[in-house]
ZASE-117685 format. One record per residue (C-alpha): residue number from 1; x, y, z. Coordinates in Angstrom, 2 decimals. Layout:
 guvex      c1      c2      c3
   NUM       X       Y       Z
...
END
This chain:
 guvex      c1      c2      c3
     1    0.00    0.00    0.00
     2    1.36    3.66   -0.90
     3    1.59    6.86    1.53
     4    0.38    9.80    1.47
     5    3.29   11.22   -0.74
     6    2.55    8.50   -3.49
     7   -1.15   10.28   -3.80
     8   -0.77   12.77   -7.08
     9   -3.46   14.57   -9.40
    10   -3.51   12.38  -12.26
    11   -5.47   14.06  -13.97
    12   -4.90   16.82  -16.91
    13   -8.69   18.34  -16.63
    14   -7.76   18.36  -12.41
    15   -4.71   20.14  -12.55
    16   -6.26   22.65  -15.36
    17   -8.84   23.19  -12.82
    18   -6.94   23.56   -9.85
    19   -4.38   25.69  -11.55
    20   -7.18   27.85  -12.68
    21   -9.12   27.95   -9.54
    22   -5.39   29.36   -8.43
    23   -4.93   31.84  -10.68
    24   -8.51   33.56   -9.16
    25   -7.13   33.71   -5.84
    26   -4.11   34.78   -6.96
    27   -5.89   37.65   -8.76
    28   -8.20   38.02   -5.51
    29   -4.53   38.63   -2.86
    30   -3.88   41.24   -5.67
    31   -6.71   43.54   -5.51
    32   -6.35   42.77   -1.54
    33   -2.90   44.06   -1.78
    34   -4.35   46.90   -3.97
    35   -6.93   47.69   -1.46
    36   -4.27   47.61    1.17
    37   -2.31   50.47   -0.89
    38   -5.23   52.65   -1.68
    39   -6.08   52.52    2.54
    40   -9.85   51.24    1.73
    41  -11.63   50.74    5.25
    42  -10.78   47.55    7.51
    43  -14.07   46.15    7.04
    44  -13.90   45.95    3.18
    45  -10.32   44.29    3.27
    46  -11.35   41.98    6.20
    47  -14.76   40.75    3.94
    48  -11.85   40.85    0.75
    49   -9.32   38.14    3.35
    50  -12.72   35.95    4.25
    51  -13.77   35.49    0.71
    52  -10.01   34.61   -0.41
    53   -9.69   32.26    2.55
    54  -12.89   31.13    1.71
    55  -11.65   30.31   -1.74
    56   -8.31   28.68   -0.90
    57  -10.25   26.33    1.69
    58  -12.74   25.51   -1.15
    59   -9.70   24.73   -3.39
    60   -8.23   22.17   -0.56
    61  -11.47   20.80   -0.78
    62  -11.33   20.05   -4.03
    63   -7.84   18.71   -4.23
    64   -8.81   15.94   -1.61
    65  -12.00   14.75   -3.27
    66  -10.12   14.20   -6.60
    67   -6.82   12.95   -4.97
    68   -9.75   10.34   -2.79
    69  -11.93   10.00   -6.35
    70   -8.49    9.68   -8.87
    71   -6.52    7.55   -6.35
    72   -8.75    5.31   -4.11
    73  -11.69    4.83   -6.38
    74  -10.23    3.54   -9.82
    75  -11.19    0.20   -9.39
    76   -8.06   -0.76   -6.64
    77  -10.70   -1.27   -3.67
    78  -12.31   -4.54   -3.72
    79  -15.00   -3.85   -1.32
    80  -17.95   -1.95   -3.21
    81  -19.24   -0.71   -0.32
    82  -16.48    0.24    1.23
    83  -16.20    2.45   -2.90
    84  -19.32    3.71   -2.05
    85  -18.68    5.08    1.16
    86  -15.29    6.57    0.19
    87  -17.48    8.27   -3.08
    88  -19.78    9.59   -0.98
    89  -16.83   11.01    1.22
    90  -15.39   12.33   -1.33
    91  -18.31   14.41   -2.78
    92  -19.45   15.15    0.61
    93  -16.07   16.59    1.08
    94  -16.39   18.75   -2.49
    95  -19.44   20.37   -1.67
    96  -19.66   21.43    2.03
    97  -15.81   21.38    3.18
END
């Protein structure tokens, strides 16, 4: 059985996404930092940091479902329910994490 540093996004279409999904937050710090510069109010930054963190979590998310969905569930568990439940993880994980 591998570790956790075998565990890689196999997938072209996944790392398109992620690096995409990246590029938005990276774009989001940036008009933080520009914010920062121009001295607009605390609050405004501080909603600005929650909806970057907020995006960086999401992108975590993400990375684990498809790492759990790319590299547990491609056929190399023999228990179908024990698939199942891991799938369900998974999207569980996607969506509310």
């Amino acid at each position: 059985m591998g570790t956790i540093s075998d565990l890689k996004l196999v997938s072209t279409e996944d790392k398109k996404e992620l690096v995409t999904r990246l590029a938005r937050i990276e774009g989001q710090l940036r008009g933080i930092q520009d914010m920062v510069q121009r001295e607009e109010s605390c609050e405004l930054v501080a909603q600005q940091l929650a909806a970057a963190r907020e995006a960086l979590s999401k992108a975590f998310s993400e990375l684990v479902a498809r790492t759990i969905e790319r590299n547990c569930l491609s056929g190399k568990l023999a228990d179908p329910a024990a698939r199942e439940k891991l799938a369900s993880i998974a999207k569980m994980l996607a969506k509310y994490a």
